[in-house]
C-alpha positions as a printed NumPy array, in Angstrom:
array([[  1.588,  44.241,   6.587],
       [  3.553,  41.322,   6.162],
       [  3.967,  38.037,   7.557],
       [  7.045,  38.245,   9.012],
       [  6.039,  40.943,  11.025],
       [  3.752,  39.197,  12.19 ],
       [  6.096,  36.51 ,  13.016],
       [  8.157,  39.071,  14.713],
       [  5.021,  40.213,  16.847],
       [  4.129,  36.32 ,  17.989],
       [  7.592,  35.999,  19.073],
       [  7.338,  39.117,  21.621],
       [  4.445,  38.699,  22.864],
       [  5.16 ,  34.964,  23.748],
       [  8.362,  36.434,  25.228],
       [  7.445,  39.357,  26.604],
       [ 10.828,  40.262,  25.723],
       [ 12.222,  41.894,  22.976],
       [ 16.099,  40.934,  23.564],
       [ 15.101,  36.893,  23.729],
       [ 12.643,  37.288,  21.128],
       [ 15.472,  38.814,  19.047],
       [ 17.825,  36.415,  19.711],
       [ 15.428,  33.468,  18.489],
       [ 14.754,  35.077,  15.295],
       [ 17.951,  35.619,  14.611],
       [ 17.619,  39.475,  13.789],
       [ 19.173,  42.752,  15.767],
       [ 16.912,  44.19 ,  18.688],
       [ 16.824,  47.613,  16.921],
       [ 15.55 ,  45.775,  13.576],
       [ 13.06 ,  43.796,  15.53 ],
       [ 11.864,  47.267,  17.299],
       [ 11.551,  48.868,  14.19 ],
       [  9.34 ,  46.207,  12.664],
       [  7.236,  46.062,  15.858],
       [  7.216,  49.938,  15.476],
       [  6.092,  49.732,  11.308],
       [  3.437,  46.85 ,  12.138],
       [  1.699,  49.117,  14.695],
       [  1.884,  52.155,  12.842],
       [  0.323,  50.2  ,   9.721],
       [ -2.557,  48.803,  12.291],
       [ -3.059,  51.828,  14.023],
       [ -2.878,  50.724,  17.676],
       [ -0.18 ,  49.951,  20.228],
       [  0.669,  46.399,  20.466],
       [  2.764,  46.084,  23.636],
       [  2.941,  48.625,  26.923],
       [  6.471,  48.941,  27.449],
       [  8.684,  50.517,  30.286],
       [ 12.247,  50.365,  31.109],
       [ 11.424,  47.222,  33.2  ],
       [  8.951,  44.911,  31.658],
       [  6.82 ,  44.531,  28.341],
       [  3.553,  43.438,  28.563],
       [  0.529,  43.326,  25.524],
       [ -1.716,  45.805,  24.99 ],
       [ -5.412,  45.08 ,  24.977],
       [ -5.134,  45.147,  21.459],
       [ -2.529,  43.091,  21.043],
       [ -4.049,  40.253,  23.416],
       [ -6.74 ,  40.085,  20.822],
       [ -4.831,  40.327,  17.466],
       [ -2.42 ,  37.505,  19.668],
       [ -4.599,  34.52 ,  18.577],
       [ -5.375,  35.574,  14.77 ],
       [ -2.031,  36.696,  14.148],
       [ -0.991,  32.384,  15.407],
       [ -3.763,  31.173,  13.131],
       [ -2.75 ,  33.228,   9.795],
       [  1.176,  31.967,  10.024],
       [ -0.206,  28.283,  10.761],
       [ -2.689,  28.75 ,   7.633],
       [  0.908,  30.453,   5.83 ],
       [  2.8  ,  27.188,   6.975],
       [ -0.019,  24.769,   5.588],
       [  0.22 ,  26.419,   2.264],
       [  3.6  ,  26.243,   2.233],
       [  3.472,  22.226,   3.584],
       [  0.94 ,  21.427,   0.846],
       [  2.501,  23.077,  -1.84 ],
       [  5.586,  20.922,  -0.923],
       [  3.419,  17.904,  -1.396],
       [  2.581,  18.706,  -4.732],
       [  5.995,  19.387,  -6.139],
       [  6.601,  16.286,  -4.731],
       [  3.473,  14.389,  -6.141],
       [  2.416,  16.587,  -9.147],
       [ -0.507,  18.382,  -8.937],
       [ -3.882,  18.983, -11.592],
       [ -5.741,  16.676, -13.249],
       [ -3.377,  15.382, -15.472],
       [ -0.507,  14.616, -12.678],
       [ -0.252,  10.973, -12.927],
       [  3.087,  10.741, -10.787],
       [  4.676,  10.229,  -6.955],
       [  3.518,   8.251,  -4.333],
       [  0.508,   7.161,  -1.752],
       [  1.997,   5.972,   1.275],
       [ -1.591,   3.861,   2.653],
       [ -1.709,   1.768,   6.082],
       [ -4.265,  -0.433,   7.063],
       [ -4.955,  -0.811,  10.542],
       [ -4.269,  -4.668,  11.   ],
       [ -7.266,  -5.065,  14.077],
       [ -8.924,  -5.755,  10.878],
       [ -7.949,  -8.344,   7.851],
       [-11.093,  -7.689,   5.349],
       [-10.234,  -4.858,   4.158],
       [-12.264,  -5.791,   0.328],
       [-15.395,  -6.358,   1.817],
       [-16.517,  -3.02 ,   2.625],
       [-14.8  ,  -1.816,  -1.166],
       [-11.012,   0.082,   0.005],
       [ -9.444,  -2.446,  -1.92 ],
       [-11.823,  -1.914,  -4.689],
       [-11.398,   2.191,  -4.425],
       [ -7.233,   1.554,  -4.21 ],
       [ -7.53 ,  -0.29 ,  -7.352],
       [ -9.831,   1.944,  -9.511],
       [ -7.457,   4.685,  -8.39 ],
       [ -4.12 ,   3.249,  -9.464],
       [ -6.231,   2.435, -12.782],
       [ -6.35 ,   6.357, -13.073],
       [ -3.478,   7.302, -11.848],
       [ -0.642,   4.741, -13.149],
       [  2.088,   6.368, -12.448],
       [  1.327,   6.566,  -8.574],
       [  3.129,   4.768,  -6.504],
       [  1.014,   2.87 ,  -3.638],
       [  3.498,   2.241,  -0.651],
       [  0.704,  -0.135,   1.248],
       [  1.499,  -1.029,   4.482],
       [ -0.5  ,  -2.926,   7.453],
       [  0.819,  -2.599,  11.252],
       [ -1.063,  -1.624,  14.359],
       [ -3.894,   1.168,  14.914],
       [ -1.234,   3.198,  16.824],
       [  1.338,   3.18 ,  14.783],
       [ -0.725,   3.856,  11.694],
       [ -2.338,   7.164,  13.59 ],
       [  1.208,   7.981,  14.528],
       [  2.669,   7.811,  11.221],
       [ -0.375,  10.098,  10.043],
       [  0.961,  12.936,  12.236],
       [  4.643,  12.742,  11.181],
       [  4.285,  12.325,   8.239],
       [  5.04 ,   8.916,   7.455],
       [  1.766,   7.832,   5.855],
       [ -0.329,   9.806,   3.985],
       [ -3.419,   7.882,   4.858],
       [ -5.198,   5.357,   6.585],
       [ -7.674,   2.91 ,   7.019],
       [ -8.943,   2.549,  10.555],
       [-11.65 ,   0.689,  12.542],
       [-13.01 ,   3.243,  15.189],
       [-15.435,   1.635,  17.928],
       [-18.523,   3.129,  19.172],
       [-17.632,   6.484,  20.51 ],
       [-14.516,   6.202,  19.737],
       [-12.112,   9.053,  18.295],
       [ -8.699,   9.751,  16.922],
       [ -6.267,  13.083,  17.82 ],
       [ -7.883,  15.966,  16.385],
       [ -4.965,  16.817,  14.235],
       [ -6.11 ,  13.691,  11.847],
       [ -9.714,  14.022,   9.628],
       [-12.224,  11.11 ,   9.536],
       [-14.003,  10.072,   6.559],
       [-16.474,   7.028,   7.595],
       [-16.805,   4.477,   4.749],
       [-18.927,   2.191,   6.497],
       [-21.153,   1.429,   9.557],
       [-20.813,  -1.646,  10.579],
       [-21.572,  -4.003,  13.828],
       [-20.065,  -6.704,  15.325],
       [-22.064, -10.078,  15.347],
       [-21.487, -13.642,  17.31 ],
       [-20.676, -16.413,  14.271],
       [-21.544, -19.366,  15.61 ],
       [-21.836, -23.837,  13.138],
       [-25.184, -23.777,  11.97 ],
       [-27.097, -26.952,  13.42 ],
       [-30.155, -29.078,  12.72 ],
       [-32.525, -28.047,  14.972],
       [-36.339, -28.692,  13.068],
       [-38.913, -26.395,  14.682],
       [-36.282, -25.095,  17.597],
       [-36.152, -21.32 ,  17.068],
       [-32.677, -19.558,  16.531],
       [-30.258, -19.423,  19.1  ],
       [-29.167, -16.177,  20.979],
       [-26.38 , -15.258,  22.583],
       [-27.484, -16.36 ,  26.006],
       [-27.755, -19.607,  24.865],
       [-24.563, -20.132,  22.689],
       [-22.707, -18.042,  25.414],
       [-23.706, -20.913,  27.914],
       [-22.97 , -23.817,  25.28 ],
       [-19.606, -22.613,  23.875],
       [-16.721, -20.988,  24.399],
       [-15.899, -17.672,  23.201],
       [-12.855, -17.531,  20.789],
       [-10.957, -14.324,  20.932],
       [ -7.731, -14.095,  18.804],
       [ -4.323, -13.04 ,  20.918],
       [ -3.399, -10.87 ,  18.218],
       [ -5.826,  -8.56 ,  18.455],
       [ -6.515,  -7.063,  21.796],
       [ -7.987,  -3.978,  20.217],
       [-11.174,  -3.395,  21.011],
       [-11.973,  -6.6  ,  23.357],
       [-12.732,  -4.771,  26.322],
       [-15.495,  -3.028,  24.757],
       [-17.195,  -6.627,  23.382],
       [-16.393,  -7.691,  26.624],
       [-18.678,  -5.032,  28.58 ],
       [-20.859,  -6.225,  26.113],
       [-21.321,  -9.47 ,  26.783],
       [-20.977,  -9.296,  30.385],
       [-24.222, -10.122,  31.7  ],
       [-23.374, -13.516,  29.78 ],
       [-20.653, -14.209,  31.87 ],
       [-18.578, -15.876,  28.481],
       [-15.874, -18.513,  29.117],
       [-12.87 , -17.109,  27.401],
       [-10.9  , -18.971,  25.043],
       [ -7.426, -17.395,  23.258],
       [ -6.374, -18.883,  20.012],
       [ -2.932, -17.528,  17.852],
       [ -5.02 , -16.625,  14.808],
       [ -7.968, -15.994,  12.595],
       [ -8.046, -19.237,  11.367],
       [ -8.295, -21.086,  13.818],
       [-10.792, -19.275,  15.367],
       [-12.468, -20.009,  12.013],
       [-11.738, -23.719,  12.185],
       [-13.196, -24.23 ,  15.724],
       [-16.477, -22.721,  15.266],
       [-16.862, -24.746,  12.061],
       [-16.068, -27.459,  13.837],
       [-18.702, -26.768,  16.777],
       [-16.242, -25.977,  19.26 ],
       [-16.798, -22.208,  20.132],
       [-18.429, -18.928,  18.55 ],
       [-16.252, -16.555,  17.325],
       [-16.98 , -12.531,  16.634],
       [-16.699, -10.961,  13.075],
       [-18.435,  -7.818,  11.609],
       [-22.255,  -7.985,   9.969],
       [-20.318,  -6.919,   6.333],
       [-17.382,  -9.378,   6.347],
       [-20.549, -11.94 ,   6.806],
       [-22.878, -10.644,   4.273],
       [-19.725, -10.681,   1.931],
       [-18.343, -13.857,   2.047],
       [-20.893, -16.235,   2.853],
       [-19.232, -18.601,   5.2  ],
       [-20.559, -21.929,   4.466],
       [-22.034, -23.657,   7.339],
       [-22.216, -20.572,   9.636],
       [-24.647, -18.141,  10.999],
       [-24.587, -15.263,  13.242],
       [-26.612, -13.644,  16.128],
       [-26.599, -10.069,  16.585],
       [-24.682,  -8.781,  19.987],
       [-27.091,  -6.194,  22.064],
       [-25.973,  -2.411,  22.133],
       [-23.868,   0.199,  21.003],
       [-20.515,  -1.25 ,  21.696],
       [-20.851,  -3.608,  19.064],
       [-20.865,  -0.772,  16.152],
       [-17.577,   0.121,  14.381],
       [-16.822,   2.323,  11.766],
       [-14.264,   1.779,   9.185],
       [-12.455,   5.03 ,   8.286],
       [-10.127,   6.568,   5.892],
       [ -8.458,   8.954,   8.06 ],
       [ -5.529,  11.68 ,   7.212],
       [ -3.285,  14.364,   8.485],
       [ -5.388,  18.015,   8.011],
       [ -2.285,  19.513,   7.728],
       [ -0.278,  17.871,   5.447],
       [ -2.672,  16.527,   2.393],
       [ -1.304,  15.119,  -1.075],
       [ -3.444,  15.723,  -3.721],
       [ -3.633,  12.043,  -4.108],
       [ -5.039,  11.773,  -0.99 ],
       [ -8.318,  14.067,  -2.076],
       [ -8.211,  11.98 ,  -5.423],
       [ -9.014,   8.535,  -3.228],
       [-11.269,   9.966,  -0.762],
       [-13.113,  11.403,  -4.442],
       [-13.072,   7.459,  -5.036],
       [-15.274,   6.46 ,  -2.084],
       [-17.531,   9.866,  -2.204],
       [-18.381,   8.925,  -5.669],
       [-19.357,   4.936,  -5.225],
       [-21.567,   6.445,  -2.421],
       [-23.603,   8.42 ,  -5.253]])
């Protein structure tokens, strides 16, 4: 048996029609009929029912149907990834091509939860690898994962949620979102929550990044927040250091930089929790690509 018979036999039977099915393959009807005719000899049992009128599948070819789709797409994945590594090199010596890497840009912190870290230690092993880095929006990174145009990507997934199954998820952190609010003298007064800074200030939410903000909205509804928009990360920063509204940042970004001055108040609930991902196309992977995600497994050990 081989594959392009059963090529030959997916084309009929999603036909139902041996002239067509012909036609699209490009062969002769009588060389397509004889093929049909080898494969079922070879198997044993009849794969269509046909008459002078119509063609229809067997019983066992309605059940070989769905295998026979699944070993040409396994075929076509070999075939894809052994593309990849002519084109990037291959074994543990290949030290040549290129990583094409985006970074989802909901999110600007990327070295505090260690991607930049894992990026660097791998173009430390692998010189000669180009890294084509590239930040643009969640969408267009998870597009460019399914045709082809990156080879992998760095995403922040909220709570529950979840990317097209073509794509594989590797979660490098847990994280949650927390309210970042000037820290203030206030001798024997217990921590503020987010009730009461809700009430006092403003919430800052940055224009640029929509992503996400219904979610912390649903949140923090029962807080009823006053809404304010600002054109950027900083000056969201600047106005919360300045006692003029709380902004939202995750727990890690926090616990990384310090940020002199300020303190944060956890948010109730799931909707809070993110994950940041690496995240790449399961049918199309460079061997680079399993050489990073080796980066992260290993600084998990």
């Amino acid at each position: 048996m081989e594959l392009r018979q059963l090529q030959f036999f997916v084309a009929v039977a999603e036909r139902l029609n041996f002239s067509r099915a012909a036609e699209a393959l490009y062969i002769s009807q009588p060389s397509l009929s004889y093929q049909i005719a080898e494969l079922e000899r070879e198997l044993g049992v009849e794969l269509f029912m046909r008459d002078r009128r119509r063609v229809a599948l067997s019983p066992a070819g309605a059940l070989l149907l769905e295998p026979s789709r699944e070993l040409l797409a396994v075929s076509e994945r070999i075939r894809n990834i052994a593309g990849e590594i002519a084109r990037n090199g291959a074994g543990p010596d290949a030290g040549s091509g290129r990583l094409r890497v985006g970074f989802d840009s909901t999110e600007d912190h990327f070295e505090c939860i260690g991607i930049t870290d894992a990026l660097a230690r791998f173009s430390s092993l692998f010189p000669g690898v180009d890294l084509d880095c590239r930040q643009q929006d969640f969408d267009l990174c998870t597009r460019g994962l399914l045709d082809g145009e990156l080879d992998v990507a760095f995403l922040t997934l909220r709570h529950n949620e979840h990317v097209d199954a073509g794509l594989a998820v590797e979660t490098i952190q847990e994280d949650r979102l927390e309210l970042v609010y000037r820290e203030e003298n206030r001798e024997g007064a217990a921590e503020p929550d987010c009730e009461e800074l809700l009430a006092r200030f403003d919430l800052l939410l940055v224009a640029a990044k929509p992503r996400g903000r219904s979610r912390l909205l649903a949140a923090l509804e029962a807080y009823r927040p006053r809404i304010r928009t600002v054109d950027s990360l900083p000056a969201s920063f600047t106005l919360t250091q300045s006692g003029k509204g709380v902004m939202v940042l995750p727990r890690n970004y926090l616990w990384h930089h310090g940020y002199r001055g300020l303190r944060s108040v956890s948010i109730p609930g799931d909707a809070v929790r993110i994950e940041h991902c690496m995240v790449w196309n399961r049918n199309c992977l460079s061997p680079h690509v399993d050489r990073l995600l080796g980066e992260f497994r290993a600084a998990r050990i």
